[in-house]
Each structure stands twice: as structure tokens, then as C-alpha cells.
C-alpha positions as CSV (number, residue, x, y, z in Angstrom):
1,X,3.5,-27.0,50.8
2,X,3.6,-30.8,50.1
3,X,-0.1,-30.7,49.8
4,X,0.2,-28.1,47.3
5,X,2.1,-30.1,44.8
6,X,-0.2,-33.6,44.2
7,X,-3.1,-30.9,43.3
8,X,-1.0,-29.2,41.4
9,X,-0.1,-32.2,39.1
10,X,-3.4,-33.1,38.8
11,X,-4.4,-29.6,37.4
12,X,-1.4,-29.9,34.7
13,X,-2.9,-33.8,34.0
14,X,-6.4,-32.7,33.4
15,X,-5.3,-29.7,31.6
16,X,-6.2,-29.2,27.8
17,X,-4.0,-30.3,25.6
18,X,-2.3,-27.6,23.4
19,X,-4.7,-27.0,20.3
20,X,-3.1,-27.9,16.7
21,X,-3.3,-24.6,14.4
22,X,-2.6,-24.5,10.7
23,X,0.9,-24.5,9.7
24,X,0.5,-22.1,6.9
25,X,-1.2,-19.9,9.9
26,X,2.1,-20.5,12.2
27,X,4.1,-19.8,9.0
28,X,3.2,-16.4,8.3
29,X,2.8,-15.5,11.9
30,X,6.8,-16.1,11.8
31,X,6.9,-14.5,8.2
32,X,5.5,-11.5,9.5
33,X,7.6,-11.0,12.6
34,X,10.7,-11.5,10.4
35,X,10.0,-8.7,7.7
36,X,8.7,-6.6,10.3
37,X,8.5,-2.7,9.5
38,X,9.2,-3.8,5.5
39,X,6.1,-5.4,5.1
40,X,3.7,-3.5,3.4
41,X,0.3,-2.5,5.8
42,X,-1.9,-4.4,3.1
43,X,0.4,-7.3,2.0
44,X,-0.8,-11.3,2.3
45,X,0.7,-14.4,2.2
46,X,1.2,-17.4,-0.1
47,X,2.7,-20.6,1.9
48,X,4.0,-23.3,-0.4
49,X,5.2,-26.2,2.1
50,X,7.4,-28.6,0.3
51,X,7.5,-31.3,2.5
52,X,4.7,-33.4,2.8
53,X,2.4,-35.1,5.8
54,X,2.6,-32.5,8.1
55,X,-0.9,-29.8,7.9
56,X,-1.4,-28.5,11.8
57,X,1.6,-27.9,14.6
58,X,0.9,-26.8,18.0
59,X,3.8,-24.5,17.9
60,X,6.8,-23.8,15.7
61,X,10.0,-24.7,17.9
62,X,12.3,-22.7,15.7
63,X,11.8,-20.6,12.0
64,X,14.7,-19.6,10.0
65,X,14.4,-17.3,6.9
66,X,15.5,-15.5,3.8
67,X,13.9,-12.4,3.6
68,X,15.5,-11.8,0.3
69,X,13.6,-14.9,-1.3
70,X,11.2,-16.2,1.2
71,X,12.6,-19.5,1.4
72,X,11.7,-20.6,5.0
73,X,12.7,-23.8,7.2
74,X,11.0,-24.6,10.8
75,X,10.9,-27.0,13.4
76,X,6.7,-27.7,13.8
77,X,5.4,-29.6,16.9
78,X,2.7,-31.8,16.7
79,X,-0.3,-32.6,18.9
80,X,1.6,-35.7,19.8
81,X,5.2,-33.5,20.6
82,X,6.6,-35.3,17.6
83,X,9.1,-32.1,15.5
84,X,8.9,-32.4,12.2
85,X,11.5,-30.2,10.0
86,X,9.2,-28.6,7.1
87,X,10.0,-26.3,4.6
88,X,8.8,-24.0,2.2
89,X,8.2,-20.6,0.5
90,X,6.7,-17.9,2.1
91,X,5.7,-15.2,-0.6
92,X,4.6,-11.5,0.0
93,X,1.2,-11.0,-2.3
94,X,-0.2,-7.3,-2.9
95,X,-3.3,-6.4,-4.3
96,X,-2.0,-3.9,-7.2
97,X,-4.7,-1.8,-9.3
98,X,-4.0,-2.1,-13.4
99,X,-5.9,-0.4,-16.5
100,X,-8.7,-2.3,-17.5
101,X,-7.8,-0.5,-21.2
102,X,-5.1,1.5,-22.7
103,X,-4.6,4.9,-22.0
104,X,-3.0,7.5,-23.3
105,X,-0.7,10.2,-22.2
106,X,-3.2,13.7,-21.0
107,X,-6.2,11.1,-20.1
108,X,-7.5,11.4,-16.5
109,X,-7.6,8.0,-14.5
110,X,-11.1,6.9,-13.5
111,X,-12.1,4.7,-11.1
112,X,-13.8,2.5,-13.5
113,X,-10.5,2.4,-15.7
114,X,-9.0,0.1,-13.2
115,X,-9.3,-2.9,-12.0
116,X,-7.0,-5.4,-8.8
117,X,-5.1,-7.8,-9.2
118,X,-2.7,-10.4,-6.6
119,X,0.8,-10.4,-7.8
120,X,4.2,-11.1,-5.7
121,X,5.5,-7.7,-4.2
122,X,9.0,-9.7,-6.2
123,X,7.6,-8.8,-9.1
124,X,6.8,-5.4,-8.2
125,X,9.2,-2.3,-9.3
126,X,10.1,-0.2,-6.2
127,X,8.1,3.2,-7.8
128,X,4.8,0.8,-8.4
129,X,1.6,2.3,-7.6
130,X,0.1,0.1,-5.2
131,X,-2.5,1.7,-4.4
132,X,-6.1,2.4,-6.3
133,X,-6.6,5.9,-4.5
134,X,-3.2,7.0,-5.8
135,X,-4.1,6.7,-9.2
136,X,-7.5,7.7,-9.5
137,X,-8.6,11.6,-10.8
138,X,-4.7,11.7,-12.1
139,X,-3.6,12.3,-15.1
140,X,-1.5,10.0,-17.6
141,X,2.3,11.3,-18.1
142,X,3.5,8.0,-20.3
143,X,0.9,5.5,-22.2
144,X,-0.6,3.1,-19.6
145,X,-1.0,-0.5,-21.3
146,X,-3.8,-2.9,-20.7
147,X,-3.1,-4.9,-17.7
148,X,0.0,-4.1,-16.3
149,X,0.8,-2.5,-13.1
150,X,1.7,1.5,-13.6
151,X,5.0,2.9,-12.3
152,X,4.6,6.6,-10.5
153,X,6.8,8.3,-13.4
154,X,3.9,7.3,-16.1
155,X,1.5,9.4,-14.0
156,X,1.1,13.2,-12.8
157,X,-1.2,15.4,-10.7
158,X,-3.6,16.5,-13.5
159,X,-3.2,20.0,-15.4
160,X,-5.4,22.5,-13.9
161,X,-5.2,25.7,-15.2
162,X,-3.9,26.7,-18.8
163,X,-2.0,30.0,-19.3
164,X,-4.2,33.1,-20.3
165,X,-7.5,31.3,-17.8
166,X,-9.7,33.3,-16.0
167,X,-9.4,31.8,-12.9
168,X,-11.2,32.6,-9.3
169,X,-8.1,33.3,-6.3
170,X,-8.9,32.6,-3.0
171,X,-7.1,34.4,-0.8
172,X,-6.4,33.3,3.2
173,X,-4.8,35.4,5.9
174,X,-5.9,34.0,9.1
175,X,-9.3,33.6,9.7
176,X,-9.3,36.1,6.4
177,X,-10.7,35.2,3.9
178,X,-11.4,36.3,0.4
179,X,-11.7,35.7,-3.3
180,X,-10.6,37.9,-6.3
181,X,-11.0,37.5,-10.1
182,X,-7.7,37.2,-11.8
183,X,-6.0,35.3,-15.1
184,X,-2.8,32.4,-15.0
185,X,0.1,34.0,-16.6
186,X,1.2,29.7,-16.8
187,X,-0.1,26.3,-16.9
188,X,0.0,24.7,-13.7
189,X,-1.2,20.6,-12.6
190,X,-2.9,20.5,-9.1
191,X,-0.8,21.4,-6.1
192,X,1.4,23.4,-8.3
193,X,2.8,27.0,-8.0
194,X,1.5,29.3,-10.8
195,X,2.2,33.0,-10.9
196,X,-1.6,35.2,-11.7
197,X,-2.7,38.6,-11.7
198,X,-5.1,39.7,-9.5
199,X,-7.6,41.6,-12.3
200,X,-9.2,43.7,-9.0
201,X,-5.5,45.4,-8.3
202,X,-4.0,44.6,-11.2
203,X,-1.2,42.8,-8.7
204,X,0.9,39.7,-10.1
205,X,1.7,37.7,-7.5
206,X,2.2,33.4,-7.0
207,X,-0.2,30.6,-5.9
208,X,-1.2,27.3,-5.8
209,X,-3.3,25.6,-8.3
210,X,-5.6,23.8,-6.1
211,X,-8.7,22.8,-9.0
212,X,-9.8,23.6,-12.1
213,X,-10.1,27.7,-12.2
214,X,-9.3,27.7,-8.6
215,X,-5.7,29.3,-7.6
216,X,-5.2,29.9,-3.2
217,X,-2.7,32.3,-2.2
218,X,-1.4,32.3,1.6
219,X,-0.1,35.1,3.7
């Protein structure tokens, strides 16, 4: 056993010494582990440090933060085993789709009517639409202005069927399947339930507007 030990100081003597990292890389590594589950899947990070001389750690000792601001303050460790007490802010950055150009209540949002950009999830309402696949193909509820982030009440599933169409129903039972002329006796958006008459039995019954013309009914 006394053998053992000598060789084992001499493996901890020639051992590497710890590499430095980036402090804003330790930061958010910390920031990220605090929010947790209230982070956003796509959010980034914006480190402001506001103490000076000290770029790379080896390892942050200890982290305390606001979540409610991201004001942060650590304990970093240098290459040397110097701590250093460093502070800073810690913001939460989203990448947030905007009009690229007014538009008006009944228009239909195209992908080319948007464009991104980075703005502090602080500054974000909690009903903004963060994301570019959730407002594409819908349809304008409240005027959308130039540039500015769009709040989920200013948007709606587009109108699909107008009262009095001719519409196609598609029936499904199972594996059954079939399809049936018939008219909307409503209007109905997308994903909405519309009451039609089936023009082959002469039947009213209720549906779902699922496209333009296109009504499915379930059994």
C-alpha cells in the first residue's frame, strides 16, 4: 500500500492542469441550470460582465441569481486558483418573427411577410408569437404593424368556408371512408365546427372545416 501512494502523487503532479473556459460560457451554463424548465427550448444568452480583468475561469466556485432580472454574481477560479468575484447580467434573447409590412385585418400571413429578429424574452408579452411556423398561412384578426412582434389575439386560424359554399364532405368511420357533395349552412375558419347538408341525403348534420371547400365529419 505504501508503494501505491509515491506513484500515485506523481500521477496527480504530471496531471493536466484544469483547462480555462470562457466565463460567459460558465455563465450561461449556470444561467441555464437556474431557469431550468422556464427557459424557452430556442432561447440564447447575452452575458454583460461588469467587472473587469477577468475573461476565462476554470470553474465557477459558486453562482447566485435573480431570475426575475438576470442580475448574476459568481465566484470564478482561475488557471492559477486565484477567485475572483464577477458580476453581471445574464439576459434571455429569443429569436421572434415580425411583419416585414403592414397588414391588415382578413390578410393571410406569408412566409415572405416576415422576417426574425433578437429581442429580450423581458420585453416579450406573455401571448407573443414566438414562433415563425405559428404565424404563417394564418389569417390577420387585428392590423399587424411594420416591425413589431404580433400578440396571438391579432391572429386567427384563417376563414375557410363561407355560408351558402358548395363544399366536398369527407366522411370517416373506421377504415370507412367516403366523400359527399353538400353546402355550409355557416362560415367556419380552419379547425372549426360548421353545420352542412349533405346534398346526396339531404341530411344536416356538423363538421370540421379542415381547408378550403373541405368539411370531415367523424363517426
Amino acid at each position: 500500500m505504501r508503494r501505491l501512494i509515491p506513484a500515485l502523487l506523481v500521477a496527480l503532479a504530471l496531471a493536466p492542469a484544469a483547462r480555462a473556459e470562457s466565463l460567459s460560457v460558465l455563465i450561461e451554463e449556470q444561467a441555464r441550470g437556474t431557469l431550468g424548465a422556464t427557459l424557452p427550448e430556442a432561447a440564447e444568452f447575452d452575458i454583460m460582465l461588469s467587472t473587469a480583468g477577468v475573461e476565462d475561469a476554470v470553474m465557477l466556485s459558486a453562482y447566485w441569481m435573480d431570475p426575475a432580472t438576470g442580475q448574476f454574481i459568481a465566484n470564478a477560479v482561475g488557471a492559477d486558483g486565484a477567485v475572483h468575484r464577477v458580476r453581471g447580467l445574464a439576459t434571455v434573447m429569443l429569436q421572434v418573427p415580425i411583419p416585414t409590412r403592414r397588414l391588415m385585418p382578413g390578410d393571410i400571413v406569408a412566409d415572405n411577410d416576415l422576417s426574425v429578429v433578437r429581442l429580450p424574452q423581458g420585453r416579450l408579452g406573455a401571448f407573443t408569437v414566438t414562433q415563425r411556423d405559428e404565424l404563417v398561412g394564418m389569417q390577420v384578426r387585428r392590423m399587424l404593424a411594420e416591425g413589431r412582434p404580433v400578440m396571438v389575439q391579432s391572429i386567427m386560424q384563417p376563414l375557410v368556408i363561407d355560408r351558402g359554399d358548395l363544399i366536398t364532405i369527407h366522411y370517416a368511420d373506421g377504415p370507412l371512408k367516403l366523400t359527399a357533395p353538400g353546402r355550409a349552412l355557416g362560415d367556419a375558419h380552419r379547425g372549426q365546427e360548421v353545420r352542412i347538408v349533405n346534398l346526396a341525403s339531404n341530411t344536416s348534420l356538423a363538421g370540421i372545416a379542415a381547408s378550403e371547400g373541405i368539411v370531415e365529419v367523424y363517426r
